[in-house]
Backbone as XML, in Angstrom:
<?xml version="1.0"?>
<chain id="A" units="angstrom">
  <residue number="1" name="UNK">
    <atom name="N" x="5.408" y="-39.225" z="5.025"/>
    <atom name="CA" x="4.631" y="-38.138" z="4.407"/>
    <atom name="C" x="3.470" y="-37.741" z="5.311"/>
  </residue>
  <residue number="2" name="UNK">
    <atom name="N" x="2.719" y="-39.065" z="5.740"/>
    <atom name="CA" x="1.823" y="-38.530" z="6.854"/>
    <atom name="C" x="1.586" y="-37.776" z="7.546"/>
  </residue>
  <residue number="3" name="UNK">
    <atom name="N" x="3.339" y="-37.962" z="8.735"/>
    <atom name="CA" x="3.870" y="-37.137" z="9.608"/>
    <atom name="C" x="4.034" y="-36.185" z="9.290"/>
  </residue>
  <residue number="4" name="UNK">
    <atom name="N" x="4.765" y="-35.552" z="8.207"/>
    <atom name="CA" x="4.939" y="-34.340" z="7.364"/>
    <atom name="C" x="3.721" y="-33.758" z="7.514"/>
  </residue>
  <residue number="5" name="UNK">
    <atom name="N" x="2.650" y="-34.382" z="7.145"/>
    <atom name="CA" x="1.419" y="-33.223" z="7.228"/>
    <atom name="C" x="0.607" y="-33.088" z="8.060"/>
  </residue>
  <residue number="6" name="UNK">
    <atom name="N" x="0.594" y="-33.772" z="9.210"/>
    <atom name="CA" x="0.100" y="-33.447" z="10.474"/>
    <atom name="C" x="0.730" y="-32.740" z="10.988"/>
  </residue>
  <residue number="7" name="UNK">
    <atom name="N" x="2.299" y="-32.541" z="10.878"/>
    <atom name="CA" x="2.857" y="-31.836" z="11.708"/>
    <atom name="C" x="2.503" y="-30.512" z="11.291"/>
  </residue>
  <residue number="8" name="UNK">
    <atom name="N" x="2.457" y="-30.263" z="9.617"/>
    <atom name="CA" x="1.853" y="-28.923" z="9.079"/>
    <atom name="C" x="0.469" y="-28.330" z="9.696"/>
  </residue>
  <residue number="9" name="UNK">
    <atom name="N" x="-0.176" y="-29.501" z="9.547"/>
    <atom name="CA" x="-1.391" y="-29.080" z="10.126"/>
    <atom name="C" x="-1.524" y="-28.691" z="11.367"/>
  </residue>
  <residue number="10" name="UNK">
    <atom name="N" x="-0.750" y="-29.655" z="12.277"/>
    <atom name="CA" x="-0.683" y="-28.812" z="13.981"/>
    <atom name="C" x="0.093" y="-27.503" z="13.951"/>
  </residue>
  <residue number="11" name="UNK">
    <atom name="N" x="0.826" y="-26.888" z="13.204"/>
    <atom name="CA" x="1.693" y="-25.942" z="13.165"/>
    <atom name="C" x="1.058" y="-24.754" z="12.807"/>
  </residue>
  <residue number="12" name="UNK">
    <atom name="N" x="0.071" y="-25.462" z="11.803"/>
    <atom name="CA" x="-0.820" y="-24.487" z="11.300"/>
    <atom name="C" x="-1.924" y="-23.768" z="11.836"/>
  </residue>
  <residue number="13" name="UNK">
    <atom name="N" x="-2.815" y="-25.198" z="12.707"/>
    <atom name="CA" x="-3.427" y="-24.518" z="13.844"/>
    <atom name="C" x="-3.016" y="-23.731" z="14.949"/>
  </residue>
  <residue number="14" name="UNK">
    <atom name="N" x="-2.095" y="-24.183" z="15.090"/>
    <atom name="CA" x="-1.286" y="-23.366" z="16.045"/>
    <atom name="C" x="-1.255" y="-21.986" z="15.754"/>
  </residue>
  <residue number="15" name="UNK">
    <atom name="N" x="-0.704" y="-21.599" z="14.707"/>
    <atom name="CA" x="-0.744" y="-20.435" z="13.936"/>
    <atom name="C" x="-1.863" y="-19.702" z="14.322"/>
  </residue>
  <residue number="16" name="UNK">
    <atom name="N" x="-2.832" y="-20.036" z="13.792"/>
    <atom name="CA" x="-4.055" y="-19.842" z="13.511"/>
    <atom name="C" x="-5.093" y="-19.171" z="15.287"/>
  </residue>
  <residue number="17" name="UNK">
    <atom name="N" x="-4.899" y="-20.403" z="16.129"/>
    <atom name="CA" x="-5.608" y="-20.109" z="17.206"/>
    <atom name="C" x="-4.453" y="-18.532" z="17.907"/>
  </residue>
  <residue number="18" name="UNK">
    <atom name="N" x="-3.240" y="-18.804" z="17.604"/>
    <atom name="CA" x="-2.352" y="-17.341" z="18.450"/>
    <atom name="C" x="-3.333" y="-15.985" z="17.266"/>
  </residue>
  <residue number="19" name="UNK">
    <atom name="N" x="-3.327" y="-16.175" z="16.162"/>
    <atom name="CA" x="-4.009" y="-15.425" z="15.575"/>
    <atom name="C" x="-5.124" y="-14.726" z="15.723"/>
  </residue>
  <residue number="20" name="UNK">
    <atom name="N" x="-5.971" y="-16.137" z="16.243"/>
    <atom name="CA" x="-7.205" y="-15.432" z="16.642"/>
    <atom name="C" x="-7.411" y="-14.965" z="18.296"/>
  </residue>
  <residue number="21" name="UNK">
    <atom name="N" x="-6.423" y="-15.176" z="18.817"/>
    <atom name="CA" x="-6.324" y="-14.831" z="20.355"/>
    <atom name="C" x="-5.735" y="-13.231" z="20.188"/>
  </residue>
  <residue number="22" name="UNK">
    <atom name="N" x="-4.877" y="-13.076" z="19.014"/>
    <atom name="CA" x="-4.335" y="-11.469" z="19.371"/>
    <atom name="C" x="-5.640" y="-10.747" z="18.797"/>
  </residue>
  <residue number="23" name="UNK">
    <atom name="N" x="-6.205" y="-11.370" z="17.919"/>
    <atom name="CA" x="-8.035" y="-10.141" z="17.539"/>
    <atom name="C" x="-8.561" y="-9.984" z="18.313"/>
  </residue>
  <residue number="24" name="UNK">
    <atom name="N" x="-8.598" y="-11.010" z="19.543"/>
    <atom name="CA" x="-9.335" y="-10.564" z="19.994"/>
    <atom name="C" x="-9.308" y="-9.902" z="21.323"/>
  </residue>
  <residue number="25" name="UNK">
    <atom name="N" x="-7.791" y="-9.807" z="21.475"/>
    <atom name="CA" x="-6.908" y="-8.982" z="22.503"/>
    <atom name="C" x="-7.220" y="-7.674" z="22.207"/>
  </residue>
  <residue number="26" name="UNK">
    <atom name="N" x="-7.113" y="-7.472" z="20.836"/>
    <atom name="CA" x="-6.949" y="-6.275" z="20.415"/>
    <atom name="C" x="-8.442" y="-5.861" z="20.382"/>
  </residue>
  <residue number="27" name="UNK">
    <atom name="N" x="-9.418" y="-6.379" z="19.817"/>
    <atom name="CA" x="-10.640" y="-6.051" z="19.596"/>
    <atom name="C" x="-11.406" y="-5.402" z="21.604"/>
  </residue>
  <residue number="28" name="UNK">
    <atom name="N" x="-10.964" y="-6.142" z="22.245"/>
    <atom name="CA" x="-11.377" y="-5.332" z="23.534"/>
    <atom name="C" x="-11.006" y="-4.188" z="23.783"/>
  </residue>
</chain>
């Protein structure tokens, strides 16, 4: 179960940082 949710959680950050890299692609 652990694994299960770290892996969510890295997946999630992951998510998250491409997310905030295209705002701010776009924002320039």
């Amino acid at each position: 179960l652990t694994d299960f949710m770290s892996r969510r959680i890295a997946a999630f950050r992951k998510n998250l940082i491409e997310l905030t890299e295209l705002e701010i692609k776009h924002a320039r």
